[in-house]
C-alpha positions as CSV (number, residue, x, y, z in Angstrom):
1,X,-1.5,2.9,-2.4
2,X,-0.2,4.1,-5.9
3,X,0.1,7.5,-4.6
4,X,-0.8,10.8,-7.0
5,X,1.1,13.5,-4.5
6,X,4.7,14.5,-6.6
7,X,7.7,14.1,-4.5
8,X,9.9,16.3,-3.6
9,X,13.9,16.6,-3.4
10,X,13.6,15.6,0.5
11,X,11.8,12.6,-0.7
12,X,14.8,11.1,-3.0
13,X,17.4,10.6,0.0
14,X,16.5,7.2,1.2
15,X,19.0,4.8,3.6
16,X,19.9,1.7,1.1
17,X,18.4,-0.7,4.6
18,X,15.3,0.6,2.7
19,X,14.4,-1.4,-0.6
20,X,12.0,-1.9,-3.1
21,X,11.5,-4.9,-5.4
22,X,10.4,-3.5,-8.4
23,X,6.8,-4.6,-10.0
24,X,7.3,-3.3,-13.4
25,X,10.2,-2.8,-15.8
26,X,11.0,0.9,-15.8
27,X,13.6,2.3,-18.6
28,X,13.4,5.5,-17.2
29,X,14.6,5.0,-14.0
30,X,16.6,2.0,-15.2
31,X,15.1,-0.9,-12.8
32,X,13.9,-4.1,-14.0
33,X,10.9,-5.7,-12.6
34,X,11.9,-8.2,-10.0
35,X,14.7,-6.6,-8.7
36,X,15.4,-5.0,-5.4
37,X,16.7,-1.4,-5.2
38,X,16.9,1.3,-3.2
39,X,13.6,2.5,-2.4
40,X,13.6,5.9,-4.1
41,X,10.3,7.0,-5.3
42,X,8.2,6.5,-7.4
43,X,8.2,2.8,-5.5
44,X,4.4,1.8,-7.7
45,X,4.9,2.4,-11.6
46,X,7.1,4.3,-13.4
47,X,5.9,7.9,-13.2
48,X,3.5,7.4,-10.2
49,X,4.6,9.8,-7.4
50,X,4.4,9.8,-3.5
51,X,3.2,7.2,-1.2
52,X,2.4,5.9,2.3
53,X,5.0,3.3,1.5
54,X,7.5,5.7,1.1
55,X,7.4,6.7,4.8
56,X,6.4,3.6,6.4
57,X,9.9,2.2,5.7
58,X,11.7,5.2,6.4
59,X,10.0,5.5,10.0
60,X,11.1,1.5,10.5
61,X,14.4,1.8,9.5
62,X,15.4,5.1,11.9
63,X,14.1,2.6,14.8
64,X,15.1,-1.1,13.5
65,X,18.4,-2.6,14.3
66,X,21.4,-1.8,11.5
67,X,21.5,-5.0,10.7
68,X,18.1,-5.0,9.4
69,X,16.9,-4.7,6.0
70,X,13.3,-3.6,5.2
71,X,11.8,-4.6,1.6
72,X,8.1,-3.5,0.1
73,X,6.4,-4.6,-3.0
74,X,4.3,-1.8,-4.4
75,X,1.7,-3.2,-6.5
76,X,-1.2,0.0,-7.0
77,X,-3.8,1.1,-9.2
78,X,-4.9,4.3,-8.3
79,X,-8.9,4.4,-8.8
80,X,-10.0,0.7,-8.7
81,X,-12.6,-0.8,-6.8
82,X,-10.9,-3.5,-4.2
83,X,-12.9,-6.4,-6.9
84,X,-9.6,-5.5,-8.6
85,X,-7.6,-8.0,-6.4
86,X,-10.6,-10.6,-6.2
87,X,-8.3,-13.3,-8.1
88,X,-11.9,-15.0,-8.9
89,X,-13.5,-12.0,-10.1
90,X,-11.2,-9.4,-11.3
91,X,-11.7,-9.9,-14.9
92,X,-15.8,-9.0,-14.8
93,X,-14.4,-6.1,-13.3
94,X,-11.5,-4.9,-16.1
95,X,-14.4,-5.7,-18.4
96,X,-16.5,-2.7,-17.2
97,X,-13.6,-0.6,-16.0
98,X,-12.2,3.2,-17.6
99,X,-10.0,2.8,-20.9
100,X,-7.2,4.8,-18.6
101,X,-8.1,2.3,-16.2
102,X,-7.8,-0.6,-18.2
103,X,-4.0,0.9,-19.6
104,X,-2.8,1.0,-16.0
105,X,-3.6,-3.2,-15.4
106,X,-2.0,-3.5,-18.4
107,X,1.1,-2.6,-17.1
108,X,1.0,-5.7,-14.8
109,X,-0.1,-8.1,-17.5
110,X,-3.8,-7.9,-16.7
111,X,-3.8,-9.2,-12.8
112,X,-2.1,-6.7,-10.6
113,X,-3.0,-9.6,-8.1
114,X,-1.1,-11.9,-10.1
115,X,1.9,-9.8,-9.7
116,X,1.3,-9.0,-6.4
117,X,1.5,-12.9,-5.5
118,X,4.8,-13.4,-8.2
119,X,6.4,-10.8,-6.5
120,X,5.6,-11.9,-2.9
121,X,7.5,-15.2,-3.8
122,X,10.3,-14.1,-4.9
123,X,10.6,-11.6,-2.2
124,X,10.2,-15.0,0.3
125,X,13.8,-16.0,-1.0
126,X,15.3,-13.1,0.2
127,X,13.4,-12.6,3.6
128,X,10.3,-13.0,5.5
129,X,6.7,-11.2,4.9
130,X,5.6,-9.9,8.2
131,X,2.9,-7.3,6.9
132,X,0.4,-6.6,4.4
133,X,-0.4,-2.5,3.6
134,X,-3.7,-1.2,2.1
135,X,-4.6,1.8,1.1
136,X,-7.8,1.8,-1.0
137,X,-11.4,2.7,0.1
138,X,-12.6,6.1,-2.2
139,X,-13.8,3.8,-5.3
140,X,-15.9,1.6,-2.7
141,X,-17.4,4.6,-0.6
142,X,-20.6,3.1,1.4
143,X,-19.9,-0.4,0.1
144,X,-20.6,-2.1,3.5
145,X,-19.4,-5.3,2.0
146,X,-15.8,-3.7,1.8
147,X,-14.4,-5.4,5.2
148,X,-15.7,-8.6,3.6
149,X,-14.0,-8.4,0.2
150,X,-10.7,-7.4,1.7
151,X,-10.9,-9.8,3.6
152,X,-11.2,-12.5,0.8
153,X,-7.9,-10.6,-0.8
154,X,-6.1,-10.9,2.3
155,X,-7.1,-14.9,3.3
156,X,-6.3,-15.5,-0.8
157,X,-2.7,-14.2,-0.3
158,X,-1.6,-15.5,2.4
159,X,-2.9,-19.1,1.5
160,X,-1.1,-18.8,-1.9
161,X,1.7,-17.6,-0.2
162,X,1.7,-20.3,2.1
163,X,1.7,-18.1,5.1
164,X,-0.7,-19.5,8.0
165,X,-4.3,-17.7,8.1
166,X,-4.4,-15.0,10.1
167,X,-0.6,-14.8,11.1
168,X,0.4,-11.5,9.6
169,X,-1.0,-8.6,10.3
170,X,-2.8,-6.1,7.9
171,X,-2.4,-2.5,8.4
172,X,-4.5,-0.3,6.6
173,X,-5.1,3.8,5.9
174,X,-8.3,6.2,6.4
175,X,-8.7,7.9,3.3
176,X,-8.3,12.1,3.8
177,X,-10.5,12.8,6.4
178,X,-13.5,15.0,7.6
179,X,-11.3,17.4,9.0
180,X,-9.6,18.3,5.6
181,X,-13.0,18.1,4.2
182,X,-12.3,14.7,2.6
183,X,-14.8,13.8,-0.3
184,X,-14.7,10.1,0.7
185,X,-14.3,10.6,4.8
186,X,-17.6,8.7,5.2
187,X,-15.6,5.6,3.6
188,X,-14.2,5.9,7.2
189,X,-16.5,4.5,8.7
190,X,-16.9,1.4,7.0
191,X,-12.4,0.7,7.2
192,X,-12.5,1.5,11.3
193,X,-14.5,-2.0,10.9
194,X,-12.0,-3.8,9.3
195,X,-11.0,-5.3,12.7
196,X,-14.0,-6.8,12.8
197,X,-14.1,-8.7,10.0
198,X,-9.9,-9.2,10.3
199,X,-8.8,-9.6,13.9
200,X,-5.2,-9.2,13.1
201,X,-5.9,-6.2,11.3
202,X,-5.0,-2.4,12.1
203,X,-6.8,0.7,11.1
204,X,-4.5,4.0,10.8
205,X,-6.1,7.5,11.5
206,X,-5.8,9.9,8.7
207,X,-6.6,12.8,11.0
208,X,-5.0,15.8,10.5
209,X,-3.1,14.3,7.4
210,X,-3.0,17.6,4.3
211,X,-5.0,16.6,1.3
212,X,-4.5,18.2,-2.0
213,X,-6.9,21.1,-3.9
214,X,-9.6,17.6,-5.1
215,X,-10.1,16.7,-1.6
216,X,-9.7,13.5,-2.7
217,X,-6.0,12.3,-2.4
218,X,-3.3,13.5,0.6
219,X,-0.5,16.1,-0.5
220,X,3.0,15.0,-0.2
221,X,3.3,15.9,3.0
222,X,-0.1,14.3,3.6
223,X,1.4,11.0,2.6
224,X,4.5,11.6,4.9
225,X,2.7,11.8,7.7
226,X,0.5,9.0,7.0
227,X,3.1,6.7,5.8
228,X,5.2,7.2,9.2
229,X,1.5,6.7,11.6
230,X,1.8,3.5,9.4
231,X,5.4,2.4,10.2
232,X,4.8,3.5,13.9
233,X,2.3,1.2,14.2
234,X,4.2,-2.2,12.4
235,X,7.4,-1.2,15.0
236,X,4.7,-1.5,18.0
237,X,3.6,-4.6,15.7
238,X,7.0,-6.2,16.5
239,X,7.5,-4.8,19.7
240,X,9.8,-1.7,19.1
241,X,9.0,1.9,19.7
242,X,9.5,4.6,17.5
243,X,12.0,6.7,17.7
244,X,9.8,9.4,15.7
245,X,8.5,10.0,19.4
């Protein structure tokens, strides 16, 4: 979900209805970590670039009522292995994980999962949580035991966030697909049984979506369109349709 594609000029013009809360203190683009602002990009770390975020709240926010605000947390590190948010098992993982790796955790005091959870609170003061987003898969390619582990993340956070089991739903991304010769699209596979394992979970096509020259990660426009397929699906969620249609 940290999103490698650069934006673009289109990207920066964002309705203030749309907000971020910040997940780390950025000088350069003078936000503070816990505060909400508009949600310009980059909406993960400081220099990060385009995400599915980015486009799942603009798509809500052309459909949603005026008077409704839409807020995300963006809590990402690009590469990691879903053990990353395992709250009981994260730190064997950072142990064996990529000095680069290990400089991008830092940025979130060791336990991006322990920010994640920080920020979710303080974000329940100003509204109400009704979704979770994941985009992750490539590091765990034909890890069968993927739908199992996210589910562990997912059950963890909402007890901590004393949200009742099961109640919100979980909306997650295809990585780029076999029809833009994705290096990962067998990862596919295993996320389209996510449902399984999480009945009030959602599983968003990446068909058609344009990857970048690796194969690996979706070009900005990519990420538009998956972001919005994303958004589309949390309006049906709450019983709006889209007015991207």
């Amino acid at each position: 979900m940290e999103g490698s594609a650069k934006f673009e000029a289109q990207d920066t013009v964002v309705d203030k209805r749309f907000q971020v809360l910040e997940a780390v203190n950025c000088d350069n683009l003078g936000r503070k970590k816990g505060n909400w602002y508009a949600a310009v990009p980059p909406l993960s770390r400081c220099r990060t670039g385009l995400t599915p975020g980015d486009y799942f709240g603009r798509t809500l926010i052309k459909t949603l009522p005026k008077k409704v605000r839409v807020g995300i947390i963006n809590v990402s590190v690009g590469g990691c292995k879903i053990e990353l948010f395992d709250k009981n098992g994260y730190q064997t993982y950072i142990t064996n994980a990529p000095e680069w790796m290990k400089n991008m955790i830092q940025e979130y005091e060791g336990n991006p999962y322990g920010r994640l959870v920080e920020l979710a609170k303080l974000a329940q003061k100003d509204g109400v949580i009704k979704g979770i987003l994941l985009h992750q898969g490539e590091s765990n390619t034909n890890d069968q035991a993927w739908p199992q582990k996210v589910k562990t993340v997912y059950d963890n956070l909402l007890n901590d966030l004393n949200i009742k089991p099961g109640s919100v739903p979980l909306i997650a991304g295809e990585v780029v697909n076999a029809d833009q010769n994705g290096v990962c699209a067998s990862m596919n596979n295993i996320i389209a049984k996510l449902p399984e394992t999480i009945p009030n979970s959602y599983v968003i096509s990446s068909a058609g979506c344009p990857d970048g020259p690796d194969n690996l990660h979706f070009s900005a426009e990519g990420y538009r369109m998956l972001g919005q397929r994303y958004g589309e699906k949390m309006l049906s969620i709450l019983g709006y349709k889209s007015s991207e249609k």
